[in-house]
C-alpha positions in Angstrom: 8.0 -33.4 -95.5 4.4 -32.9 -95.6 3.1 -31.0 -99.2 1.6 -28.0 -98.7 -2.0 -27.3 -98.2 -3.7 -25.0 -101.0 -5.0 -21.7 -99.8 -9.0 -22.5 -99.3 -12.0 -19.7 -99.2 -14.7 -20.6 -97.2 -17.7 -19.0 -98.8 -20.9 -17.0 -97.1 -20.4 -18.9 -93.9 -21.9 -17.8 -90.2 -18.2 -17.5 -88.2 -18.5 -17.3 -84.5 -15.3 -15.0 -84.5 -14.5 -15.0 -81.3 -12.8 -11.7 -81.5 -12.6 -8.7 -79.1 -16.3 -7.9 -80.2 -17.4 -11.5 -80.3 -18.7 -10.8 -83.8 -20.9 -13.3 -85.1 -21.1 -12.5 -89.1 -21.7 -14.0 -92.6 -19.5 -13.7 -94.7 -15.9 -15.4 -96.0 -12.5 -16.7 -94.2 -9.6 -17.4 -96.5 -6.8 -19.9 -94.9 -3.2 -19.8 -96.6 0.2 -21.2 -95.2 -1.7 -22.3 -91.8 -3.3 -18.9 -90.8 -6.5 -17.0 -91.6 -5.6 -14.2 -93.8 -9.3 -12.1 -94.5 -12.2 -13.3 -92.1 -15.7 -11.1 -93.2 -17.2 -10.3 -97.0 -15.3 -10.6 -99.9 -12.1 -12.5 -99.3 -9.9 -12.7 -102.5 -10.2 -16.4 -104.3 -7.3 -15.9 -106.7 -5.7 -19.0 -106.6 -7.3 -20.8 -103.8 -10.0 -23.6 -103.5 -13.1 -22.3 -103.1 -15.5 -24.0 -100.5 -19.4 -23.2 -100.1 -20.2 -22.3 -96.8 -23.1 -20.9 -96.7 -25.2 -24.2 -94.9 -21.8 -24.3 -92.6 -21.1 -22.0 -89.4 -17.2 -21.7 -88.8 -16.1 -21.8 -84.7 -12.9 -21.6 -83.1 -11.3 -24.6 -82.2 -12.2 -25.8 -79.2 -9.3 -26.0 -76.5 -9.7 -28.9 -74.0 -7.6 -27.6 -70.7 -7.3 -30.5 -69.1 -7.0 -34.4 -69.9 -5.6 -37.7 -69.6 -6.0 -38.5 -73.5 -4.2 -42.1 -72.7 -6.6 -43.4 -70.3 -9.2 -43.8 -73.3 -9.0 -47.4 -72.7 -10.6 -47.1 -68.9 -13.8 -45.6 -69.7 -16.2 -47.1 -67.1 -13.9 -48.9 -65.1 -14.2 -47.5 -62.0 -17.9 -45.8 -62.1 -19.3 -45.1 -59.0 -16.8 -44.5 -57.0 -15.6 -41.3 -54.8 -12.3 -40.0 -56.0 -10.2 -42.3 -53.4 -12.0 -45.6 -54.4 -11.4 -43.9 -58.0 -7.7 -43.3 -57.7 -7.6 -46.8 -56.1 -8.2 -48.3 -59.3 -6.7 -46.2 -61.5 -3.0 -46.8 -60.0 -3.6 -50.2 -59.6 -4.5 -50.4 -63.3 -1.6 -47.6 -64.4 1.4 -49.6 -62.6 0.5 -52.2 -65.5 0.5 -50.0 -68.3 3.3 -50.0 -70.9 4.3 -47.5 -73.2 2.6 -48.9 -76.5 -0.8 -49.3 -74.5 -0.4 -45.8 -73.9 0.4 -44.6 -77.5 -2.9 -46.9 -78.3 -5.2 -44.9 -75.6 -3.7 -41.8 -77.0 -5.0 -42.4 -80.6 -8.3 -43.0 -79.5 -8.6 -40.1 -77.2 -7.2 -37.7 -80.1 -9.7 -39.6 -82.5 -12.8 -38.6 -79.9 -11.6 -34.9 -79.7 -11.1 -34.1 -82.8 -14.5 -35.6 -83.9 -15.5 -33.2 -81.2 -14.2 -30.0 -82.4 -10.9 -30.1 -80.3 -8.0 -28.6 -81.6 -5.7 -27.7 -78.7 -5.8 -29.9 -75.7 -3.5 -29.5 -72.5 -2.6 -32.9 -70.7 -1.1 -34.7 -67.6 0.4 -38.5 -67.9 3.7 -40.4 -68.1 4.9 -41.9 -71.4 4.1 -38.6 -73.2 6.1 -39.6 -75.7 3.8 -42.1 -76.8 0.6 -39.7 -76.4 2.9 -36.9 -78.9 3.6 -39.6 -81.7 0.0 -40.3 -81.4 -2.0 -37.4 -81.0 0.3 -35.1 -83.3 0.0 -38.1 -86.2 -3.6 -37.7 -86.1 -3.4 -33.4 -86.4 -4.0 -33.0 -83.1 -2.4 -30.0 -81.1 -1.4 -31.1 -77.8 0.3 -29.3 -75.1 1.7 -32.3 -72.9 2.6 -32.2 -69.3 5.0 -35.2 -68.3 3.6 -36.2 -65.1 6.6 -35.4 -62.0 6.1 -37.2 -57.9 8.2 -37.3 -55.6 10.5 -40.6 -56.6 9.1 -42.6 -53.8 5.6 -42.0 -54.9 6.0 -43.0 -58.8 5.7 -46.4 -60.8 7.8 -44.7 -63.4 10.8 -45.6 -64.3 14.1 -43.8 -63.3 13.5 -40.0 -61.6 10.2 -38.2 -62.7 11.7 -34.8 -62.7 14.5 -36.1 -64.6 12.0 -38.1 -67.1 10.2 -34.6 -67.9 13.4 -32.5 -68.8 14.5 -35.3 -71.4 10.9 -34.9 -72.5 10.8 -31.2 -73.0 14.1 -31.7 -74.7 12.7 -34.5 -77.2 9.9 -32.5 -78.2 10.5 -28.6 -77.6 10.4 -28.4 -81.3 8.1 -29.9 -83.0 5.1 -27.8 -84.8 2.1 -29.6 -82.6 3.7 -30.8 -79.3 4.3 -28.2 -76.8 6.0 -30.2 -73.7 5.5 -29.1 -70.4 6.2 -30.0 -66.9 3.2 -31.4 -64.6 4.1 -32.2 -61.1 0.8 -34.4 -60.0 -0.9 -32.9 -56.8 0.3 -32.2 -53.7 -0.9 -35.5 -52.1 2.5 -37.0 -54.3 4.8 -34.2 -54.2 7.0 -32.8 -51.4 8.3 -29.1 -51.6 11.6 -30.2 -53.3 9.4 -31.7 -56.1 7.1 -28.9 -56.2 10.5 -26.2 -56.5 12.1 -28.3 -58.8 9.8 -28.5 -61.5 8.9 -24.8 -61.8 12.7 -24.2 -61.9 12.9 -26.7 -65.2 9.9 -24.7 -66.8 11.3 -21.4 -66.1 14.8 -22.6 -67.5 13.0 -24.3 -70.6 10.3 -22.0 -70.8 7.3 -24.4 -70.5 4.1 -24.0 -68.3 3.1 -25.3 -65.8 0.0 -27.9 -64.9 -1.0 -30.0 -62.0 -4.1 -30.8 -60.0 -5.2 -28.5 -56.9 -7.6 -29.0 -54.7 -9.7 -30.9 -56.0 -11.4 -32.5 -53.4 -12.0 -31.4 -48.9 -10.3 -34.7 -48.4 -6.8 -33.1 -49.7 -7.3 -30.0 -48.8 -8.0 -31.4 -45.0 -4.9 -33.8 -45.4 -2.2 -31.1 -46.8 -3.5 -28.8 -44.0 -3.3 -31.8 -41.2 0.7 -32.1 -43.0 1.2 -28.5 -43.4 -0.8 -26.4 -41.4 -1.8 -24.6 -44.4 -4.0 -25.1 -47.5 -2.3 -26.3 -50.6 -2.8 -23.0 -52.6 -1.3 -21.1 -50.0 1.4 -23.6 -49.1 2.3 -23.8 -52.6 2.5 -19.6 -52.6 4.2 -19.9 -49.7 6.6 -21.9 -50.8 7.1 -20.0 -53.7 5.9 -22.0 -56.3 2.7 -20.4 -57.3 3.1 -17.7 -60.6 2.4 -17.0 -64.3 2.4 -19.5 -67.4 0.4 -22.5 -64.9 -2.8 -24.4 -64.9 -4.2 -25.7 -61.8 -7.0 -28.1 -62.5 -10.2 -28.4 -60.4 -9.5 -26.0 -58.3 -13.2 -26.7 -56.7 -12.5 -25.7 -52.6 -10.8 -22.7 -52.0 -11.2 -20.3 -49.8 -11.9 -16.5 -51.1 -7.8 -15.7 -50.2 -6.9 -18.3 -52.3 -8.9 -17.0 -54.8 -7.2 -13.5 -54.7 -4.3 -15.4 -54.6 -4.3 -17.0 -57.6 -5.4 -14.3 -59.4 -2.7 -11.9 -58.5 0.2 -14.9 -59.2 -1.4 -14.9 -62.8 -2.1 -19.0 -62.1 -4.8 -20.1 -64.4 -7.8 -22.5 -64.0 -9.4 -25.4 -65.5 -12.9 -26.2 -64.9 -13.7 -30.3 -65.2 -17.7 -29.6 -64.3 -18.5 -33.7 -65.5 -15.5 -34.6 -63.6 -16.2 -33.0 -60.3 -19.8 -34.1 -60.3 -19.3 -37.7 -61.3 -16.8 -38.3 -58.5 -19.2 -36.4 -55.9 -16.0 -34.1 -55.2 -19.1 -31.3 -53.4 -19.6 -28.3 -53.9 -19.3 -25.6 -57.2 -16.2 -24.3 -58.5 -15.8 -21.2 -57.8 -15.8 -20.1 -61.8 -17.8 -17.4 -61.1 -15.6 -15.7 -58.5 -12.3 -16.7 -60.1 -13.3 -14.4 -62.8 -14.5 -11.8 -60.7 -11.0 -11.7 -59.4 -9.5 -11.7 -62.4 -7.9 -15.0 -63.3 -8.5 -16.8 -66.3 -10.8 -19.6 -66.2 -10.4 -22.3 -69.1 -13.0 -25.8 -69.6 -11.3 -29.4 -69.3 -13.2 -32.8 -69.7 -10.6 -34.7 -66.9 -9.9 -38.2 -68.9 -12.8 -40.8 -70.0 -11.9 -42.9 -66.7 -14.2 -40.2 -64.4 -15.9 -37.9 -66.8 -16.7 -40.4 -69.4 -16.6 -38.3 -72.7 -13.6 -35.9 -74.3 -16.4 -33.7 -75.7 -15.9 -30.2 -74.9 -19.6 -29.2 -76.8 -20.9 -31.9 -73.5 -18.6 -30.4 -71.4 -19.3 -26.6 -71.7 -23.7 -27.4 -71.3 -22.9 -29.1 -68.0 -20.3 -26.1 -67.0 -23.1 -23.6 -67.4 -25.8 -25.4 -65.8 -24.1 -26.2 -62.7 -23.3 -22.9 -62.1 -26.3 -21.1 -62.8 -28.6 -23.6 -60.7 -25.8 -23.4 -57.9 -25.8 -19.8 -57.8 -30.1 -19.7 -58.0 -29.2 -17.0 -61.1 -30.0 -17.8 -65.0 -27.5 -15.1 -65.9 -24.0 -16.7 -64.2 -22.2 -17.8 -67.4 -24.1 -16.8 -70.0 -23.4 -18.8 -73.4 -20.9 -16.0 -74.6 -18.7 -16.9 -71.2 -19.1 -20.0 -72.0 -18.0 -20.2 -75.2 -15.3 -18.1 -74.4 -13.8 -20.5 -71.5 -13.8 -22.8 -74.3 -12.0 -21.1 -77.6 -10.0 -18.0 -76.2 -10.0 -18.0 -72.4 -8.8 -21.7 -72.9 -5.6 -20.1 -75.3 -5.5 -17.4 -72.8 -5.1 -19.9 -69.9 -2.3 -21.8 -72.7 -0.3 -18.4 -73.0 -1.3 -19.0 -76.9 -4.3 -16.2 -77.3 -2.1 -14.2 -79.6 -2.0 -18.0 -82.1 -5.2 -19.8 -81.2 -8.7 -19.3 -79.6 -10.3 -17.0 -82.5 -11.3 -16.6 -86.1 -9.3 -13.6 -87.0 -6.4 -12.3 -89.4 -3.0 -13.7 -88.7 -3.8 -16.6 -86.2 -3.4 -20.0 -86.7 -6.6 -21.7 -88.5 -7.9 -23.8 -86.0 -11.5 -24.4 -86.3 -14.7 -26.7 -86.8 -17.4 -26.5 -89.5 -20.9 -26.6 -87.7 -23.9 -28.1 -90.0 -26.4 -25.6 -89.6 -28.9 -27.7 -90.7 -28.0 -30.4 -87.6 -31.7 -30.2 -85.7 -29.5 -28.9 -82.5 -28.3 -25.5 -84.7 -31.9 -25.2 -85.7 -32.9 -22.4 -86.1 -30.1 -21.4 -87.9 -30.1 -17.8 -86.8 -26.8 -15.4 -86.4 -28.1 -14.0 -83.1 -29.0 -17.8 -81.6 -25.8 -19.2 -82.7 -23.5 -18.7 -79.5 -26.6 -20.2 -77.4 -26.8 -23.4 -79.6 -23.1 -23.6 -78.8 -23.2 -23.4 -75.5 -26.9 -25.3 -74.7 -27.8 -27.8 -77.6 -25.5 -28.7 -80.2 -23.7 -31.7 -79.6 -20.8 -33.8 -81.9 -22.5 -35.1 -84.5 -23.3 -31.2 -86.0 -19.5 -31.3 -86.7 -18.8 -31.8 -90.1 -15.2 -31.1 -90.7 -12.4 -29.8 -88.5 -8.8 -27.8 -89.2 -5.2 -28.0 -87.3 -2.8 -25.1 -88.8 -5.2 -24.8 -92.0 -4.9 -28.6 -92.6 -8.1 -30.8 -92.5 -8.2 -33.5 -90.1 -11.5 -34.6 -89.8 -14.0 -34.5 -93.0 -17.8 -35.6 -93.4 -17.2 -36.9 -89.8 -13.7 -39.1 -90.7 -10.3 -38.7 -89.5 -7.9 -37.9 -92.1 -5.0 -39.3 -90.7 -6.4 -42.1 -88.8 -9.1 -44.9 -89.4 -11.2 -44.9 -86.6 -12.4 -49.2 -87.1 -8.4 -49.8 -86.6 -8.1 -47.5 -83.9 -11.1 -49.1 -82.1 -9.6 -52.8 -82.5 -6.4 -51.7 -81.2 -7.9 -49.9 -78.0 -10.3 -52.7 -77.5 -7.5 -54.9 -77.3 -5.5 -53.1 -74.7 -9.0 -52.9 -72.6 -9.0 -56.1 -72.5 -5.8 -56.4 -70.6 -6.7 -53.3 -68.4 -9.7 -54.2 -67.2 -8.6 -57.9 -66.2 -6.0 -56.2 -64.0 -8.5 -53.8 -62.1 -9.0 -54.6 -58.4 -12.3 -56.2 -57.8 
């Protein structure tokens, strides 16, 4: 049993509250048994640690909505490559993998978020076991999607399907690791697959998360197969509804758009991702929203994006779509900031727990140096725009899971990033000898 944290007051800080009014204020955020209990002036001290704040703004958690935190080890290894010479590589490399090189990936990839300001992240992969005992030892929150194909298609062992219910079972409990079920794309799975695993998360009660058009080349394919596109085979099937994440979700046409948005399905937008593998053309973010679904920011894994850093991730989101659409307004830094902190817990069914700095929700959240030269000036009205266009990691000071520190003065509390980086070296090593050449 872990001891409990003393309550803490965070004294005369700038707080990016992220709340209905997207406050930006000075003033004081006390954190007791996990969750903030007074966010604004004069919070009560009696019997807390007091914390100056005032050089310090306080943000939201960031919430990463989609990754493959394991694959830290494959950063670069398959650079400059369209997403089928891409995938090539990276199933060559995953048949080899092994469920302690995984855990090992894991570490490092929780390590890089959380230095990042990452509290919540939402992921797709096999052995998810190893990427909950590693990510949750580190303080990470991590809502993990075991990765379901139709039998033939998988490398994993015994039925995929099967794999992911004895997952959700394993984990369904624990206070960081929400399990999930995460059938792959529909390049790997067959309607039976697709059916099956929404009926496991509606009878466990998990979401849903898988990959979606990502690219013309499966969108052509599935409708050569089909005869229809994949978001309207999928609601035709009767798959598509609420409590899933589709990921990409770059070429769609404006039905599937409306279709989407009336099934509740979220999104999440991998900008780096989707311009590093030259998947063409903009997400439609912009109309997504218009219709009413909820858009969420992922980084995709290190293997095509090649960072985890959300701060990275949320500058290239905005510029892409604002030079795409020939209009400076199109996700102004307040959107942006908001796909990243509340749409993101929106898009996790967790707004009414995570997302925001505000009384009763769990104290997730990052203190920003304001006197990093990327937060400078150091202005309450500039503050949301620094987010969103020039801060970058290294303004993080410390960051907070459930009240509980777990980065300080840029250090992992719970993890020693020189060990981390011998053992993920190591397991590189192997990888990359295995790559196809």
């Amino acid at each position: 049993m872990t001891a409990a944290e003393p309550p803490r007051v965070f004294v005369d800080a700038l707080i990016a509250t992220q709340d209905a009014s997207r406050r930006v204020v000075r003033g004081d955020v006390r954190v007791e048994d996990g969750r903030f209990t007074h966010v604004g002036p004069g919070a009560p001290r009696e019997g807390a640690e007091v914390v100056p704040a005032h050089d310090r703004a306080i943000v939201p958690g960031f919430v990463n909505l989609h990754a493959h935190v394991a694959m830290h080890p494959l950063r670069g290894i398959a650079d400059d490559r369209d997403l089928g010479g891409f995938l090539e590589t990276l199933f060559a490399v995953d048949a080899r993998r092994a469920e302690r090189d995984v855990e090992i990936g894991a570490r490092a990839g929780a390590a890089e978020m959380l230095l990042g300001g990452t509290t919540s992240f939402l992921d797709l992969y096999y052995f998810e076991d190893a990427v909950a005992r590693a990510t949750s030892g580190l303080g990470l929150r991590g809502f993990l999607g075991w990765a379901v194909l139709d039998p033939e298609m998988t490398t994993q062992s015994g039925v995929p399907l099967d794999n992911a219910r004895a997952f959700v079972h394993r984990w369904k409990a624990h206070p960081l690791v929400r399990p999930l079920v995460a059938p792959q794309g529909v390049y790997v799975c067959g309607r039976e697959t697709w059916l099956g695993a929404r009926e496991l998360a509606e009878r466990e009660g998990t979401l849903l998360h898988y990959h979606l058009s990502e690219t013309r080349r499966e969108v052509h394919e599935h409708e050569a197969k089909t005869g229809r596109r994949p978001a309207d085979w999928l609601d035709e099937i009767g798959f598509l509804g609420p409590r899933q994440v589709a990921a990409h979700a770059v070429w769609l046409t404006g039905q599937e758009i409306r279709r989407l948005a009336e099934r509740h399905v979220a999104v999440a937008h991998c900008a780096a991702s989707n311009l590093k593998l030259a998947s063409g053309g903009v997400a439609p973010v912009v109309e997504l929203r218009a219709a009413g679904a909820t858009v969420g920011i992922g980084t995709d894994s290190v293997a095509s994006n090649n960072s985890l850093s959300m701060l990275r991730e949320i500058h290239l989101a905005g510029l892409v779509q604002k030079n795409h659409r020939w209009d400076a307004a199109a996700l102004s830094a307040q959107e942006l900031l908001d796909l990243a902190t509340i749409e993101g817990a929106r898009a996790l069914g967790a707004a009414e727990e995570l997302g925001s700095i505000e009384v009763g929700k769990r104290a997730d959240f990052s203190l920003f140096r304001l006197d990093h030269p990327t937060l400078v000036p150091a202005r309450p009205e500039a503050l949301v725009s620094h987010l969103a266009y020039a801060a970058n990691d290294e303004a993080i000071d410390s960051v907070y899971v459930d009240g509980r520190p777990v980065v300080r003065g840029r250090r992992l509390v719970h993890g020693d990033w020189p060990t981390i980086r011998r053992e993920v070296e190591a397991v590189a090593d192997g990888l990359w000898a295995a790559r196809p050449k």
